[in-house]
C-alpha positions in Angstrom: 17.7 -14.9 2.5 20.7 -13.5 0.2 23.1 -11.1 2.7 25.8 -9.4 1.1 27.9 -12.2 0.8 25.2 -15.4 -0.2 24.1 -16.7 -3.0 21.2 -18.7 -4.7 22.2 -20.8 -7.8 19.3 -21.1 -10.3 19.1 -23.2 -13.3 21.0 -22.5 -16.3 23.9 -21.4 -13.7 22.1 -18.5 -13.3 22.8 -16.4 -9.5 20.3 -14.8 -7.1 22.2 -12.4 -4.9 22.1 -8.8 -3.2 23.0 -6.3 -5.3 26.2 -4.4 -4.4 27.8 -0.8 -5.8 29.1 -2.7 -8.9 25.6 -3.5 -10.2 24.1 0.0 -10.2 24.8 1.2 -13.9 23.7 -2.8 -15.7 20.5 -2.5 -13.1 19.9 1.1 -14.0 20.1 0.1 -17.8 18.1 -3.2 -17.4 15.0 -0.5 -15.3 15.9 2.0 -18.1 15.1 -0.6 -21.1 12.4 -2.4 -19.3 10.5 0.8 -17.5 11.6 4.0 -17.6 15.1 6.1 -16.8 12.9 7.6 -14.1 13.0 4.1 -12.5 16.6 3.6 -12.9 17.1 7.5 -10.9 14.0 6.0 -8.4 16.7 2.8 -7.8 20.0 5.0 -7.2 18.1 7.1 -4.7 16.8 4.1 -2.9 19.8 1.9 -2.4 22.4 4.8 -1.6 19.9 6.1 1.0 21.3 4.8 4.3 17.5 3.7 5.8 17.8 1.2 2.8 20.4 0.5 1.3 22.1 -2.2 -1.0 20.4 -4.5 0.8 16.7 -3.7 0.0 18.1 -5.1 -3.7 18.4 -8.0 -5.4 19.7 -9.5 -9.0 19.9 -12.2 -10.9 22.8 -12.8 -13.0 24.4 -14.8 -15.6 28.0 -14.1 -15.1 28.7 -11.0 -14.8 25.2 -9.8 -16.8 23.0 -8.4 -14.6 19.6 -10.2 -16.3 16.5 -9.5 -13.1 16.0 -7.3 -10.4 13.5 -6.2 -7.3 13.7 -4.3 -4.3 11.9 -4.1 -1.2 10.8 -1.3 0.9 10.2 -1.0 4.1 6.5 0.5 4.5 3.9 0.5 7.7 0.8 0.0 7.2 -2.0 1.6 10.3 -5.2 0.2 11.5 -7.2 0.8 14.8 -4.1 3.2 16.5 -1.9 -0.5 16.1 1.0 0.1 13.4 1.8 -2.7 11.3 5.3 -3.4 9.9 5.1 -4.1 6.1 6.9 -4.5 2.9 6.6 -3.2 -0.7 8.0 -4.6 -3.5 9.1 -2.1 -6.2 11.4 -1.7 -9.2 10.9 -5.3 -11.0 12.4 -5.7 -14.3 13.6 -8.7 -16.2 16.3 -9.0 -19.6 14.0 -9.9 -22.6 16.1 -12.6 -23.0 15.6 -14.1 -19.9 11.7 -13.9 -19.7 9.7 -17.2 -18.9 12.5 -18.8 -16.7 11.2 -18.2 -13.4 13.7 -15.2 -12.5 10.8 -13.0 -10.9 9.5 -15.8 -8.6 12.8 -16.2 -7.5 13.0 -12.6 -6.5 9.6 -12.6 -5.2 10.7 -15.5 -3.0 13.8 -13.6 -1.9 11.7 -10.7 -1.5 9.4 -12.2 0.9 12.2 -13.8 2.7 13.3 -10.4 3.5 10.5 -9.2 4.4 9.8 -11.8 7.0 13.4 -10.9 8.2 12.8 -7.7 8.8 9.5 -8.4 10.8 6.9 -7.9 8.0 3.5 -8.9 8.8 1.9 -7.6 5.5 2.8 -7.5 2.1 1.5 -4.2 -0.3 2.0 -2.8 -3.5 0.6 -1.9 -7.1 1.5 -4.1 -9.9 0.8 -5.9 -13.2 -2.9 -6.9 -13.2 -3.4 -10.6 -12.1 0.3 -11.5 -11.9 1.0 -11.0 -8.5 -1.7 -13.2 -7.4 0.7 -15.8 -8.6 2.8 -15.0 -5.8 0.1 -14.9 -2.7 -1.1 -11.6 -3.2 -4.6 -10.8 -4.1 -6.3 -7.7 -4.5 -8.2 -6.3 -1.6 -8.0 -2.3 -0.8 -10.1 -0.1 -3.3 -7.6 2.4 -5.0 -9.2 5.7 -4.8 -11.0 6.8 -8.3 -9.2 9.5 -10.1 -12.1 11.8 -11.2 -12.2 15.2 -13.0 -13.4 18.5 -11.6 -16.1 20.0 -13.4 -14.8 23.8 -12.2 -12.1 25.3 -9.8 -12.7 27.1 -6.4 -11.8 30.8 -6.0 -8.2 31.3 -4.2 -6.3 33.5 -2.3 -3.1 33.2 -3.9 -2.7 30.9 -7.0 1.2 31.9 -7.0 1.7 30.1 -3.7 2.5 26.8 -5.1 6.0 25.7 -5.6 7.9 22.5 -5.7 8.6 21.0 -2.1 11.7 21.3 -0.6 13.6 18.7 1.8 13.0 21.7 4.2 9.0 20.9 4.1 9.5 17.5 5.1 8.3 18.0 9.0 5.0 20.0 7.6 4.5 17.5 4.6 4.4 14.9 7.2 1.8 16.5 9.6 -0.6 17.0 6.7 -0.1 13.8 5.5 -0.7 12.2 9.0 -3.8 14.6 9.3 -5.3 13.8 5.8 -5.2 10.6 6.8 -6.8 10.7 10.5 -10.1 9.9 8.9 -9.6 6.3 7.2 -9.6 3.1 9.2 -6.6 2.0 7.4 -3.6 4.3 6.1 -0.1 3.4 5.2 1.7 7.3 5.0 5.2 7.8 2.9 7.8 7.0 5.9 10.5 9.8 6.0 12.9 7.9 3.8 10.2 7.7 1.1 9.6 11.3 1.5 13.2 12.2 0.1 13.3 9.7 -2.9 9.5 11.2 -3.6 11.4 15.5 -3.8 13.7 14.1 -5.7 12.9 11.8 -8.4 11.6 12.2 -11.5 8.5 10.4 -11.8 6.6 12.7 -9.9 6.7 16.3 -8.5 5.4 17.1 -4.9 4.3 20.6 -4.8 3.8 22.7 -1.5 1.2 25.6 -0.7 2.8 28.3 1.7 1.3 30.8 3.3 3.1 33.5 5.7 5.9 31.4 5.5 4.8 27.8 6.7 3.4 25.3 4.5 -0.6 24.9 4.3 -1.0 22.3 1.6 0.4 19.7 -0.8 -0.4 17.2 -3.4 1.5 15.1 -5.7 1.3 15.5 -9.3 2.1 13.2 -12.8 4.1 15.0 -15.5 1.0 16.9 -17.0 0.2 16.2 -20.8 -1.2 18.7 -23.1 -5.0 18.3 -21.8 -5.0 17.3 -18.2 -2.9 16.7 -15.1 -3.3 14.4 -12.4 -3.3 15.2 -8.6 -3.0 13.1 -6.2 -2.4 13.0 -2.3 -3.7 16.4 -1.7 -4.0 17.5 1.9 -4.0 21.0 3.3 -4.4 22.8 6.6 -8.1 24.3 5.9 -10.3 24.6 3.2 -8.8 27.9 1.7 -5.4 26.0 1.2 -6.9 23.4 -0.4 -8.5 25.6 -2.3 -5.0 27.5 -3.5 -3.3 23.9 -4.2 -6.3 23.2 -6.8 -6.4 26.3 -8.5 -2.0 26.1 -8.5 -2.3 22.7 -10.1 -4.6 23.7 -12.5 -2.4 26.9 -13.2 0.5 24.2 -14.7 -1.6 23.7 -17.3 -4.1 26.4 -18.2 -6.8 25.7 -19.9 -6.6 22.0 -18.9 -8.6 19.6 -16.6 -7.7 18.6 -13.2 -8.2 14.8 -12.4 -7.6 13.1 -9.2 -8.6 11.2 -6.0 -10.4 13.4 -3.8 -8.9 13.8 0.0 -9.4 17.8 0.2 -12.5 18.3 2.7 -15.5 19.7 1.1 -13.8 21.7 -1.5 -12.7 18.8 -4.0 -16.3 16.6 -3.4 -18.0 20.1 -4.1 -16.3 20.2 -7.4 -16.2 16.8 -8.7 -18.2 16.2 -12.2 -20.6 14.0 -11.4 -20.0 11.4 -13.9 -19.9 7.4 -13.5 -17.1 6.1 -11.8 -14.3 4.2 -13.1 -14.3 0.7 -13.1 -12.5 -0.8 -9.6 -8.8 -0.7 -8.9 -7.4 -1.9 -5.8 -3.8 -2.7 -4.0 -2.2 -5.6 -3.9 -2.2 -7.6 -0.2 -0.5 -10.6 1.1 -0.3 -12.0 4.6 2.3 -14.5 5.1 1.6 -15.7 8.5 -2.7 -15.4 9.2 -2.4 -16.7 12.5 1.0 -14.0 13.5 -1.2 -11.2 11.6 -4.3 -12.0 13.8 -2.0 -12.2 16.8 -1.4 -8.5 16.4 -4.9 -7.5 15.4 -5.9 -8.6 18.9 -6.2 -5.1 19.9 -8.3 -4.1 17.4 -10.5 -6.9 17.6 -10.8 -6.3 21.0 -11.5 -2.6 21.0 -14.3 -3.7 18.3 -16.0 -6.1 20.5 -16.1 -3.5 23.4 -17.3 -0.8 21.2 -20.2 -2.8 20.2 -20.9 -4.2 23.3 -21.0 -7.8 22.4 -20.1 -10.1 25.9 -18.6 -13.1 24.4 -16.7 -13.7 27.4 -15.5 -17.2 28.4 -15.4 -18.6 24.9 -13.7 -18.6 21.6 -13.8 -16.7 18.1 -13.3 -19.1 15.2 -12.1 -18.1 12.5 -12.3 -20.8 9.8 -10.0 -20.4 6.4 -11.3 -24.3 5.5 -7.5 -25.5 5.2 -6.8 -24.2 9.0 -8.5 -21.8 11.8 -7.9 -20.0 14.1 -9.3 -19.9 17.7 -8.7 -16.5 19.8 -10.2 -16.9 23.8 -11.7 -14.0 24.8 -11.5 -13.0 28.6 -12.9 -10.3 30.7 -9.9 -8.0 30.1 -9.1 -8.8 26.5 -8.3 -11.7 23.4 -6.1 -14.5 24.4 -3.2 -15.6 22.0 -4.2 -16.7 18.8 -3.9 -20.7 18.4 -4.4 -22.7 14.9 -5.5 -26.0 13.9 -6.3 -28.0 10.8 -9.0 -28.2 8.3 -11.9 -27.2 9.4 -14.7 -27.2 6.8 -17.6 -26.4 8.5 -17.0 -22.9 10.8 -20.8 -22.7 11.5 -21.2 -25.6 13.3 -18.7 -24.9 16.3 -20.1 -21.2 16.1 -17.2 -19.7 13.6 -16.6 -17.4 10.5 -15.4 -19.2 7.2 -13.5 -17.0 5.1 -11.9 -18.2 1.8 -7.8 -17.9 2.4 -7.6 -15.4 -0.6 -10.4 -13.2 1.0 -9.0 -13.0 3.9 -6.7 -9.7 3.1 -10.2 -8.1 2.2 -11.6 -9.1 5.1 -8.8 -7.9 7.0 -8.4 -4.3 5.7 -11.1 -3.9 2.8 -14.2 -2.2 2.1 -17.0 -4.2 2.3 -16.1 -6.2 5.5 -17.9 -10.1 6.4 -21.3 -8.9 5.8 -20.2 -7.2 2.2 -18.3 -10.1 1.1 -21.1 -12.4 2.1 -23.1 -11.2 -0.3 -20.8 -11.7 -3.0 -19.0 -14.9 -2.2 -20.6 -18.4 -0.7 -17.1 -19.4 1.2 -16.9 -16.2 3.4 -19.8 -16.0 5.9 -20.7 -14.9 9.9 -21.9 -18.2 10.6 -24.5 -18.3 13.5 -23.1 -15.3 15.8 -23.8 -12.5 12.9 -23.8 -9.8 15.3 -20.2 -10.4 16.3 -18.3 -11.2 13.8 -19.7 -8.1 11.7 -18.5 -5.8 15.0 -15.2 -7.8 14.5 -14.9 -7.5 10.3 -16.7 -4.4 9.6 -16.0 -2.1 6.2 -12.6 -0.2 6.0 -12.0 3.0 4.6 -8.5 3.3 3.6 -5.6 5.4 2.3 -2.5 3.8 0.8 0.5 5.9 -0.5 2.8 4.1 -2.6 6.2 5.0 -3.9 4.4 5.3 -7.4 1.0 6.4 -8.2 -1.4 3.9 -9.2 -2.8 5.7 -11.9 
């Protein structure tokens, strides 16, 4: 992996490196041209913060051109009470001129690198439709629909909203971490995400307050003439959720509010019952299945004993036809994961065979082994049904990304 000082020669003398203080007006041009000046502002914010930093940034150059770029993030992504350490890539842009030469897998490899360095079990983001995949990822946690309202709740005090402050940041976290209490799986804005987020451009995070202390908040897209989008919305009861909605809708009167539901009772009351949207769903990649099953031991565990299954004195199998994975299970708890080679047939020595590209939606998705059973012939319970659908059960989850994925 590139440090400060490294570097990765490419063909056509091209250089893979970290990007350093010198880079940030060609990488803000090359975001600018290829994305938005939004992204170049989201870039300055991200590697002058001091919990990332220069070296959560890559380039590519040719000379002294700056020609690719990518950055990683530090993210966490939460499952079962255990807390996953996980990286999101962000921020990829390459020089027209330097399209179809491989530049991005280079930065996906140095990306990955990174993230392994830095103790990344997980891989997740949002991204170009199929082109990721190219790169290990595959698509495996349902994005939340965005959906209109077909009216607006009554509220206390519509002129409560305001933009959120750097002040808000302890209360924006406590909502967030109690919006999210009811998913299986949830990866909340760290703290470092939470300042880029008040102060970019792409977005606006908007705060409720009542009798001083904030009661609700939601994240909004620039609104357009007709509509605007919110997202993330949690508040403190159902009256401040209540107040956020009818704020939101206030920024553009007369308009429609769209977005993915999280506000209680209030926002599924409301929404216009209308077919949903075709699927969309985040990007995952595991690196390492055998070091990612290692640390879901817990879980698993926990699952078994909540379902009181007694499988005691032998092994799970877990079979992803190129390798598998055998976890012992004791009285007190799962043994260390060990793996082996092919193994074709799971069933016959009592295991789960799971396709290697399913196994992200197995791990965190919504339709768990019995759901994706019915939808794909090489992921299946084998003969022990019971078990390994108390170990792989459906996942509801909540993702926030440094962008929205609408």
């Amino acid at each position: 992996m590139p440090d400060a000082t490294s570097v990765v020669s490419l063909p056509g003398g091209l250089v893979l490196r970290q990007a350093r203080p010198a880079d940030l007006d060609q990488i803000g041009a090359l975001l600018t041209e290829r994305m938005s000046s939004a992204d170049a502002v989201d870039h300055r914010l991200v590697v002058t913060d001091p919990d990332a930093g220069w070296g959560s940034c890559a380039v590519v150059t040719d000379g002294d051109r700056v020609v690719s770029t990518a950055t990683l993030l530090d993210e966490e992504l939460r499952i079962g009470g255990l807390r996953l350490p996980a990286g999101q890539v962000e921020l990829v842009a390459t020089d027209r001129e330097y399209e179809g030469r491989g530049l991005v897998r280079a930065l996906m490899r140095w990306a990955h690198d990174r993230s392994a360095a830095r103790g990344h079990v997980v891989q997740v983001m949002i991204g170009i439709t199929y082109f990721y995949r190219r790169f290990g990822y595959e698509y495996a946690i349902d994005i939340q629909p965005a959906l209109p309202l077909r009216t607006l709740p009554p509220a206390d005090d519509p002129t409560a909203l305001r933009p959120a402050r750097p002040s808000d940041l302890p209360a924006l976290t406590a909502l967030q971490d109690a919006a999210q209490s009811g998913f299986d799986v949830t990866m909340p804005h760290s703290v470092p995400c939470w300042r880029w987020l008040l102060a970019h451009e792409a977005s606006t995070v908007w705060a409720v307050e009542r009798a001083g202390a904030v009661v609700a908040s939601g994240r909004t897209l620039p609104p357009d003439d007709e509509e605007i989008l919110l997202a993330e919305g949690a508040a403190a009861d159902e009256a401040a959720a209540a107040d956020l909605l009818r704020g939101v809708a206030a920024l553009v009167p007369g308009g429609q509010v769209r977005g993915a539901g999280r506000l209680g009772t209030v926002w599924r009351d409301l929404l216009r019952d209308e077919e949903r949207p075709p699927a969309e769903q985040y990007y995952v990649r595991i690196p390492d299945p055998a070091a990612l099953l290692d640390r879901l031991r817990p879980v698993l565990w926990n699952r078994l004993v909540t379902a009181g299954i007694d499988h005691g004195g032998r092994d799970l199998v877990i079979s992803t036809f190129g390798a598998h994975h055998r976890i012992p299970v004791h009285a007190d708890g799962l043994g260390e994961v060990s793996t082996g080679g092919p193994m074709q047939a799971p069933a016959s020595m009592g295991g789960a065979g799971v396709a290697p590209d399913y196994l992200p939606a197995l791990l965190f998705g919504p339709h768990g082994i019995d759901g994706l059973s019915r939808i794909r012939p090489d992921v299946y319970c084998g003969p022990e049904k019971e078990l390994y659908q108390a170990l792989f059960p459906p996942l509801t989850a909540d993702l926030l990304t440094y962008y929205l994925p609408y």
